[in-house]
C-alpha positions in Angstrom: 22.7 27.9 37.7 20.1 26.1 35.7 18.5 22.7 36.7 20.3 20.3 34.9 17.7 18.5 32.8 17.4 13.9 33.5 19.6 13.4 30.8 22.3 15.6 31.7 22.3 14.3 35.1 22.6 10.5 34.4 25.4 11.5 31.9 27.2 13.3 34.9 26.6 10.2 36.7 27.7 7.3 34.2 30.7 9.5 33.7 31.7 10.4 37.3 29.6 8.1 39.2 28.2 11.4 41.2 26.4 10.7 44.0 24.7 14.2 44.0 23.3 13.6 40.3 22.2 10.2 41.1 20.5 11.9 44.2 18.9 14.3 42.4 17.4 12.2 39.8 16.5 9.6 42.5 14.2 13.2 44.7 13.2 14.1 41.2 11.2 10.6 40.2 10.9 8.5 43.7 7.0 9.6 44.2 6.2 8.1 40.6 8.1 4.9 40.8 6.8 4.5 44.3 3.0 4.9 43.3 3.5 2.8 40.6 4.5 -0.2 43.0 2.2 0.3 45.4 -0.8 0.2 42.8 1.0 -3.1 42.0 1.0 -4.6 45.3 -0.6 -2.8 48.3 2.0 -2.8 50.4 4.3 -0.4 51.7 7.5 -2.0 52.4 7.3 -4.0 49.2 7.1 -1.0 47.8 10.0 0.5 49.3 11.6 -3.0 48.1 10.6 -2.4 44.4 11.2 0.9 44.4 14.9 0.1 45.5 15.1 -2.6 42.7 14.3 0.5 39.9 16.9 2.6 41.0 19.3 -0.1 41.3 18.4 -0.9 37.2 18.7 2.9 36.9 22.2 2.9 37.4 23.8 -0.3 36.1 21.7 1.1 32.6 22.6 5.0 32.9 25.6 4.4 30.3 23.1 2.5 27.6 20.1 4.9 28.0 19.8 7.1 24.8 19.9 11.1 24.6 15.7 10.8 23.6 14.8 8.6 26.2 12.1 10.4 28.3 13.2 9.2 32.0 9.7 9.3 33.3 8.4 7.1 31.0 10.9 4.6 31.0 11.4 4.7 35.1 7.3 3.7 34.8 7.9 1.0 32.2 10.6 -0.4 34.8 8.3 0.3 38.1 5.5 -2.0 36.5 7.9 -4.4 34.9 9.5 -4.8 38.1 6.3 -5.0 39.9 4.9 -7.7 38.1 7.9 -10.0 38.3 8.0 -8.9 42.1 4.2 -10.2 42.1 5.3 -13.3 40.3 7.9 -14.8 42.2 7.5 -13.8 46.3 3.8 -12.7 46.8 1.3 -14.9 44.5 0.2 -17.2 47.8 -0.6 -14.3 49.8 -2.4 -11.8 46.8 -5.4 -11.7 49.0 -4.3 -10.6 52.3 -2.2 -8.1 50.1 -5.7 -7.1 48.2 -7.4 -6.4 51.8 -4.5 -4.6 53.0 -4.5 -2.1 49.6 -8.2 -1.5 50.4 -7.4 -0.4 53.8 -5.2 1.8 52.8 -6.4 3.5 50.2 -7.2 7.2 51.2 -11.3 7.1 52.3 -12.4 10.3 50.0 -10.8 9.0 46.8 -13.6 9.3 43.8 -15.3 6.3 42.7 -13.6 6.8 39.3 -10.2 6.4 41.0 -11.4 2.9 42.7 -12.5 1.3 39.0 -9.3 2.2 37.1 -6.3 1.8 40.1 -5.9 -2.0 39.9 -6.2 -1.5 36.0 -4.1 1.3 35.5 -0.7 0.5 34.8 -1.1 -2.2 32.3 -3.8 -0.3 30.7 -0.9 2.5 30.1 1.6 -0.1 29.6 -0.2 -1.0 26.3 0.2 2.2 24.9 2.9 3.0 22.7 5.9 4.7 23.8 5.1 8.1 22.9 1.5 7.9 24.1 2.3 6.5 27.4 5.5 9.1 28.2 2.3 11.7 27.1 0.4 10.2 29.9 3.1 10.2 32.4 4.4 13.7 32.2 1.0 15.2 32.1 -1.3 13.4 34.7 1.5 11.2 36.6 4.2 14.0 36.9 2.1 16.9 36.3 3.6 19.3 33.7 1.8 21.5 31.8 1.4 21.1 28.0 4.2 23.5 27.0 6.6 21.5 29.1 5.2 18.0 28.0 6.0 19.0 24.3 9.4 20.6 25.4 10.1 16.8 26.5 8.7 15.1 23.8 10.6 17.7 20.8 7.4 19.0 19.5 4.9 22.2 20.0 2.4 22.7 23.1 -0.7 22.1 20.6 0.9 18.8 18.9 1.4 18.0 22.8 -2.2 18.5 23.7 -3.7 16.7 20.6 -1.2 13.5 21.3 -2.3 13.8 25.4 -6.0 14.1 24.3 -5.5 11.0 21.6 -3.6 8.9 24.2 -6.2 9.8 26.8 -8.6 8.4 24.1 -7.1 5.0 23.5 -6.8 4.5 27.7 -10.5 5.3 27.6 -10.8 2.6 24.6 -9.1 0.3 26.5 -11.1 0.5 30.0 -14.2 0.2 27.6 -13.3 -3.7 26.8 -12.9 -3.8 31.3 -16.9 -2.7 31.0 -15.6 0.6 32.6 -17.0 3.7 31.1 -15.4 6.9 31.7 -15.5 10.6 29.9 -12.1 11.9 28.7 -12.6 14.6 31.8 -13.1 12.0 34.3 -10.5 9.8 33.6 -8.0 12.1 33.2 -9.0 14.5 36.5 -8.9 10.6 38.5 -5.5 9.9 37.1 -3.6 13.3 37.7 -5.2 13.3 41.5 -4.5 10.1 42.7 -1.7 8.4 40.7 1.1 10.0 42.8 1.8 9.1 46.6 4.6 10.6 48.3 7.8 8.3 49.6 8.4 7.8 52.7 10.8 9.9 54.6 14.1 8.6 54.1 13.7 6.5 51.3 15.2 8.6 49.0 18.8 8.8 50.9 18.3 4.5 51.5 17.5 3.7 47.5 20.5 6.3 46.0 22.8 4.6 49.0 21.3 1.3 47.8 22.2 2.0 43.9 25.4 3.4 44.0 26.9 1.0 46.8 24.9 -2.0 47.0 25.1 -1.5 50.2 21.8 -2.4 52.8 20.7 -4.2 49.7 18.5 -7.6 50.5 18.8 -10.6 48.9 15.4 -10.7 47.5 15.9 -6.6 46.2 19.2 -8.4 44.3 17.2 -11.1 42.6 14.3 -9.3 41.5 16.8 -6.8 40.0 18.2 -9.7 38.0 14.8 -11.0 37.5 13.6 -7.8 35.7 17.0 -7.5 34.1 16.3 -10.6 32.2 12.8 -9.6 31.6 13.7 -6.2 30.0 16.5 -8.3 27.7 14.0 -10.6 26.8 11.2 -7.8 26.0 14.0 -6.2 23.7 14.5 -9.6 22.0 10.6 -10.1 21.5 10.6 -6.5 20.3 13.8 -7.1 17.6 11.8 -9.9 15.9 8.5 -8.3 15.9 10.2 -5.4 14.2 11.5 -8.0 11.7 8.6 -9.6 11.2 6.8 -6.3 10.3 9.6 -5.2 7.9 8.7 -9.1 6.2 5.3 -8.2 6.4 5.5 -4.8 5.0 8.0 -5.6 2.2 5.5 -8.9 0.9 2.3 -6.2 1.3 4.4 -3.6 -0.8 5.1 -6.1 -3.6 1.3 -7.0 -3.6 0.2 -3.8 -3.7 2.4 -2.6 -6.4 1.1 -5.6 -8.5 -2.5 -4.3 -7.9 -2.0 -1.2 -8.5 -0.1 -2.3 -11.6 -3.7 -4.5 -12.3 -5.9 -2.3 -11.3 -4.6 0.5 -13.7 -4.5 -2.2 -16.5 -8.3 -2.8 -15.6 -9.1 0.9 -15.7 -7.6 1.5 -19.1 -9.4 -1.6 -20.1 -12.6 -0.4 -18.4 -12.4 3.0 -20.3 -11.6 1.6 -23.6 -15.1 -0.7 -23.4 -16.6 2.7 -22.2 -14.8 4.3 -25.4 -15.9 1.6 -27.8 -19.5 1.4 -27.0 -20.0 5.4 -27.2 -18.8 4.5 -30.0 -20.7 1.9 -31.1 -24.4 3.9 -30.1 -22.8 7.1 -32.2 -22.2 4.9 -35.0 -25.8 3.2 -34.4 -27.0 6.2 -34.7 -25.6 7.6 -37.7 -26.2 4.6 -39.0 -30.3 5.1 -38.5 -29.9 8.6 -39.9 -28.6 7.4 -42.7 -31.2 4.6 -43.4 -34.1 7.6 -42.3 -32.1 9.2 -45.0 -32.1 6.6 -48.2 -35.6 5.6 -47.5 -36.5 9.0 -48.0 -34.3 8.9 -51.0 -36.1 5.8 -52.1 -39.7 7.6 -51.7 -38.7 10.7 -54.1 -37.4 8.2 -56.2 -40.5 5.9 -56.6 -42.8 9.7 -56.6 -40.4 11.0 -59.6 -40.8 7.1 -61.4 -44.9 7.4 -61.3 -44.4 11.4 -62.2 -42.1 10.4 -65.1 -44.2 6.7 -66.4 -41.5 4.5 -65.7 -43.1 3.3 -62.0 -41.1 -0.3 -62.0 -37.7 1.2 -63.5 -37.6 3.6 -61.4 -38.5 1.8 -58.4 -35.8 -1.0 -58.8 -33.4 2.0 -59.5 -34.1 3.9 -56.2 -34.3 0.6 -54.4 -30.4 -0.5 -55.6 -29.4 3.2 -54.6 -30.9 3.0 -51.4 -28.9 -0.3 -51.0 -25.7 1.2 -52.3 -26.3 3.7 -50.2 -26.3 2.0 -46.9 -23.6 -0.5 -47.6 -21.4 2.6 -48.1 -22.2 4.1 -44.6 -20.8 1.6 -42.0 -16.9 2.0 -42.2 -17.3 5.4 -43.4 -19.4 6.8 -40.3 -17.0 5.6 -38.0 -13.8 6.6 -39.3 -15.5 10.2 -39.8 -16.3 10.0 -35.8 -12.4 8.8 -35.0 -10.9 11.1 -37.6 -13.1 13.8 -36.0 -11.8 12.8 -32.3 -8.5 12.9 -33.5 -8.7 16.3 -35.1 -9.7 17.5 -31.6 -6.2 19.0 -29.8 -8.1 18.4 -26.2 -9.5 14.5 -27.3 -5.6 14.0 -28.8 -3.6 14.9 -26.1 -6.1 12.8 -23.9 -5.3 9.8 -25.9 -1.6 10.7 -26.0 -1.9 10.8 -22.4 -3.4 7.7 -22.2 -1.1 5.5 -24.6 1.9 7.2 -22.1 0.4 5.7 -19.2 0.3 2.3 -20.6 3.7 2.3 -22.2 5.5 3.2 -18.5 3.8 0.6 -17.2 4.8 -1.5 -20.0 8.3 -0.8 -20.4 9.3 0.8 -16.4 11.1 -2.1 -15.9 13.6 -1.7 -19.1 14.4 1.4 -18.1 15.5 1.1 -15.1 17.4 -1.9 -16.4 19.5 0.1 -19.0 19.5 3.0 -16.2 18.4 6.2 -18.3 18.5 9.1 -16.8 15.3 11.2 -16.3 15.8 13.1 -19.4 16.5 10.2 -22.0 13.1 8.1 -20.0 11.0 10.8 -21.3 12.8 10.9 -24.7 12.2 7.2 -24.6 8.2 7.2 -24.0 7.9 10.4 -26.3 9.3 8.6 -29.2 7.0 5.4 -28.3 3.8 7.6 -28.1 4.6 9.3 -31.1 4.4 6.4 -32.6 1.6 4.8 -30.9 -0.3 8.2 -31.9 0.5 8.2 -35.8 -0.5 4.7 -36.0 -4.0 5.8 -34.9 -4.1 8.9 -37.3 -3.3 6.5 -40.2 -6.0 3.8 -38.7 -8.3 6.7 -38.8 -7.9 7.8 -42.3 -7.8 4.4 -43.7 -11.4 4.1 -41.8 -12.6 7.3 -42.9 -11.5 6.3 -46.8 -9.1 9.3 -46.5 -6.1 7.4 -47.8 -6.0 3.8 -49.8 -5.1 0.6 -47.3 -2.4 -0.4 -49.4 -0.6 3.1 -49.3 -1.1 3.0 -45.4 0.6 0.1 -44.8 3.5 1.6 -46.7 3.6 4.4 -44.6 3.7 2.4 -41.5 6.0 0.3 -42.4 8.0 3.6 -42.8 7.1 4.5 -39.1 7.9 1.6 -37.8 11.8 2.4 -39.4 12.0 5.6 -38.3 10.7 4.4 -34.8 13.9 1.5 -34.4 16.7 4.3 -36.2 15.5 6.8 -33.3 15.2 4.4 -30.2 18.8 3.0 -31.8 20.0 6.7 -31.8 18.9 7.2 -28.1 19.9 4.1 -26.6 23.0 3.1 -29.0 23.3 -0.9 -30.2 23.7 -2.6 -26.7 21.1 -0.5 -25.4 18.6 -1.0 -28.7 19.2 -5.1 -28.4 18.1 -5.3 -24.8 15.3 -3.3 -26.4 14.4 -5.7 -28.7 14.5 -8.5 -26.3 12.7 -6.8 -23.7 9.9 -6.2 -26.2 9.9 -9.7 -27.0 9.2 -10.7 -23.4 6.5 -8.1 -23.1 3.5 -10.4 -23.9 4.9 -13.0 -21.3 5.3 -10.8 -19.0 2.2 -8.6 -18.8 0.1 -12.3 -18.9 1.9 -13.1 -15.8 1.4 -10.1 -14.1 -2.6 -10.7 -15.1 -2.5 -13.7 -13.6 -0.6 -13.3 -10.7 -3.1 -10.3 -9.9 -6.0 -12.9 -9.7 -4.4 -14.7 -7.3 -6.4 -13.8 -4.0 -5.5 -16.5 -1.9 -2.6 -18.9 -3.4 0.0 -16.6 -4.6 3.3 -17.9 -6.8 6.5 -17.8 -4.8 9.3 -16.3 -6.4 10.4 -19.5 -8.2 6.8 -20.4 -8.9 6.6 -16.9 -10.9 10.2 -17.5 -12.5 9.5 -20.9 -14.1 6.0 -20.0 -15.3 7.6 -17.5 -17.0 10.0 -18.4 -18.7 7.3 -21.2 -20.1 5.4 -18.5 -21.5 8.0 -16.8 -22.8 9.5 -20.4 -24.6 5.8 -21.1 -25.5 5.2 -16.9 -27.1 7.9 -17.8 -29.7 5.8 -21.1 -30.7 3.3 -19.0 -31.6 2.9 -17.1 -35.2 3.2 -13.8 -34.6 0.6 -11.1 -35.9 1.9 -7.8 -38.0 0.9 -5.2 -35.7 1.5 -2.7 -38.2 -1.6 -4.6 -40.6 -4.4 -2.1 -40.5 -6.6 -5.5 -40.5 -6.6 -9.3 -40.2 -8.2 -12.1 -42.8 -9.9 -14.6 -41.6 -7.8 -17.0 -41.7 -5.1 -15.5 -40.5 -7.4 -15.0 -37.3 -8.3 -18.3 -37.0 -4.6 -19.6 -37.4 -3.5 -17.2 -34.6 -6.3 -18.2 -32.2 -6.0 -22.1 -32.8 -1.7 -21.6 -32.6 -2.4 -19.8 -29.5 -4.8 -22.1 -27.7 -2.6 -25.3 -28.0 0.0 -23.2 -26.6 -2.5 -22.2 -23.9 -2.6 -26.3 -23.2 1.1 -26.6 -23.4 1.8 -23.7 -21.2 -0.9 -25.7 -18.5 0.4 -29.3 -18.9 4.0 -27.8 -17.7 2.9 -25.8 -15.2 0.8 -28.5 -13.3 4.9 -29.9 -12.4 5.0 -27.1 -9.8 2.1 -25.3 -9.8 -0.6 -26.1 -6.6 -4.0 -27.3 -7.5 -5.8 -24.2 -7.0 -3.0 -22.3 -8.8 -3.3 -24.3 -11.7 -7.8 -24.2 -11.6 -6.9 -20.5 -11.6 -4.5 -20.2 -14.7 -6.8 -22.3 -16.6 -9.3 -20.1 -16.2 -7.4 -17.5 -17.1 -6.4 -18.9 -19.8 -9.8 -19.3 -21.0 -10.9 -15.7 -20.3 -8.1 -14.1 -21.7 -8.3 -16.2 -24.9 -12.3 -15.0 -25.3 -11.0 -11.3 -25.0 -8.6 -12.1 -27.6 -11.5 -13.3 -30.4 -13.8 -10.5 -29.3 -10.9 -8.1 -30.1 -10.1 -9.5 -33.3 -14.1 -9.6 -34.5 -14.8 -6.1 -33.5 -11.7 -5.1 -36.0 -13.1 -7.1 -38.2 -16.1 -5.5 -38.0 -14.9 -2.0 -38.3 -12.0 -2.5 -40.7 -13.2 -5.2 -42.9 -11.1 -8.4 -43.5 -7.3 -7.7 -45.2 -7.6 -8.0 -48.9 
């Protein structure tokens, strides 16, 4: 018949109460348990008296113990747990008779390794992790080869020897802040030859009578069983809210790091885009120099054929006004031929497609798990919004490039911006296309919290914090005169409005907020405030620049 493995056996014996399966487990596991107490304190009978106390604890909790429990690991746990309360409550005034005695006894050949790391050992291992420390104890305490330690631990004999070899590492780690330094070999070859003792004779019959009868039991093996009891119950309830507290911790770390992430992506796209714009910027410089190189060369044939013709001044002031002409024709022309140019380019499109795809799931991610679309109507959804997005920069482009007349554009967008509502309205239906709608609205609002809450290093908004700012900037957004995105440029003063409307609703927006906002929150969304509102006029000059103000 096979040996019944630990588990089995306590099973047998929470079911049946057999004396024989508590017997065996108790031959199987007495030497560890009892080197374990007497590393603790030094003494043989209180030892014996520990070791009794285990074994009791073994058998009131052979019912609760799980099918994975690893019984070497956790009769160790128990040994030093048990130990140290032993330590605590009967031998404290007599430690040093108890520390001579341990000396004396300790066998005379034992390495010098083994007399640095005894006293240390088991609350070195103890602050392991589960796994590491039942590692520890099958290998070097009990003695099993690799292919049984991974048999006991559910994995294979090499993830076995890389977790002993790691555990052996952190012990090392951990005898390194005691100022003892040991090699991996050393440690481990002082461990495995000295951490077992064998019991005495007859303890193993006294401690299963002791646990299954309570019977020969003392008084003081009774209340240190208690006593460790309530210390194991009151490690499980320090353990409980530590795990809670982690899951807290975790959760709050998550929703910070999606927000950066959420940032950081927003910064990238920014960051490229700058990168995008001033390549350019230097093209268009230098097509620009080309094509002055180009008219004043213009201008010399000129003035040559006006002194090869008699007409020097005439023809002079001629070449000089073509020259001019010339170069005031270049500027809007260049750089539409360069975007026109990327956008004729299948690789350079589908980057940008890309690109404008990326920002709208960002944008939009939370709509769309609002109305709950399924994976085939989400990427219906962004397909028809980067369609768009994509067109709009083709008929940018043309307008740029002189291609097509700005009046005629903005016709045609208009016309894309129809077909864009009639095909979100045909995918999402009415109810779906309104909470469109007012999703879009809150956009702006949303992303500039989102902004600020990112800058937020120290400080952060509470949930009701971010919930009433919000809705102020979203109350606030509506104040403001809204700019036609499909206009393929702004006037003046239609900039200037926008930028004055949209600074006195910066101030508004801040004189609410300081109601519930902290100090340092509010410094911080001023200055956001501020930054983001000098983006805003750079933006709207470099348009400007490129497309010219609206006529």
């Amino acid at each position: 018949m096979p040996e019944m493995n630990d588990i089995d056996l306590l099973r047998q014996y929470a079911s049946s109460k057999s004396e024989e399966a508590f017997s065996a487990l108790v031959s199987r596991h007495i030497n560890l348990v009892y080197s374990a107490a007497m590393r603790y304190v030094g003494n043989q009978s209180q030892a014996e008296e520990i070791t009794q106390a285990v074994f009791i604890i073994l058998a009131k909790k052979a019912a609760s113990l799980s099918s994975g429990t690893i019984l070497s690991g956790w009769l160790f746990k128990t040994a030093r747990l048990t130990a140290a309360n032993y330590l605590r409550t009967e031998i404290r005034r007599s430690r040093r008779e108890q520390e001579a005695y341990m000396q004396s006894n300790l066998h005379e050949t034992e390495s010098e390794a083994w007399k640095q790391i005894a006293p240390l050992l088991d609350d070195a291992i103890a602050e392991l992790g589960e796994t590491d420390r039942n590692a520890l104890v099958l290998r070097f305490v009990e003695g099993k080869d690799l292919k049984q330690v991974g048999a006991a631990l559910g994995t294979t004999e090499e993830a076995a020897k890389k977790r002993v070899s790691r555990a052996v590492d952190k012990l090392r780690g951990l005898f390194s802040r005691k100022d003892i330094t040991l090699s991996a070999a050393a440690l481990s070859a002082a461990i495995a030859a000295h951490s077992i003792q064998a019991a005495p004779a007859g303890l193993v019959a006294s401690v299963t009578t002791g646990a299954i009868t309570g019977t020969a039991v003392t008084t003081t093996t009774l209340s240190l069983v208690k006593g460790t009891l309530k210390l194991m119950a009151w490690t499980k309830v320090k353990i409980a809210a530590g795990v809670a507290v982690t899951a807290m911790m975790a959760y709050q770390w998550h929703e910070n790091y999606t927000q950066k992430q959420e940032l950081h992506t927003v910064q990238e796209q920014l960051h490229q885009r700058e990168q995008e714009l001033k390549t350019q910027k230097d093209t268009l410089a230098i097509l620009q120099a080309e094509r002055s190189e180009m008219a004043e060369k213009m201008h010399a044939a000129q003035v040559e054929k006006a002194k090869l013709i008699g007409g020097k001044k005439a023809a002079v002031a001629a070449a000089t006004a073509a020259a001019k002409a010339s170069l005031a024709s270049g500027s809007n022309g260049s750089f539409g031929g360069m975007l026109s140019k990327m956008m004729s380019d299948p690789g350079m499109k589908e980057f940008m497609k890309q690109q404008s795809l990326s920002a709208l799931r960002i944008q939009y991610g939370q709509l769309v798990k609002q109305l709950n679309l399924s994976p085939e109507e989400t990427d219906k959804f962004y397909q028809i919004l980067g369609d768009n997005a994509l067109t709009g920069i083709e008929r940018t482009s043309a307008v740029m490039k002189g291609d097509v007349d700005r009046t005629v554009a903005k016709q045609e967008i208009d016309e894309d911006q129809k077909q864009l509502k009639e095909k979100i309205k045909g995918l999402l239906g009415e109810d779906g296309f309104k909470q469109y709608e007012d999703y879009k609205e809150s956009v702006p609002a949303q992303t500039s919290l989102n902004l600020y809450k990112g800058q937020l290093t120290e400080n952060s908004l509470s949930d009701e914090q971010s919930a009433r700012l919000l809705d102020i900037m979203k109350r606030e957004g509506k104040q403001v005169t809204k700019l036609d995105n499909t206009s393929l440029s702004l006037s003046g003063g239609a900039m200037d409005t926008y930028l004055k409307q949209q600074s006195e609703s910066n101030q508004r927006i801040f004189q609410q907020s300081a109601d519930f906002l902290k100090p340092e929150q509010l410094a911080a969304l001023g200055k956001f405030q501020t930054n983001m509102l000098n983006m805003t006029k750079a933006a709207m000059s470099m348009s400007k620049q490129f497309m010219g103000d609206a006529k």
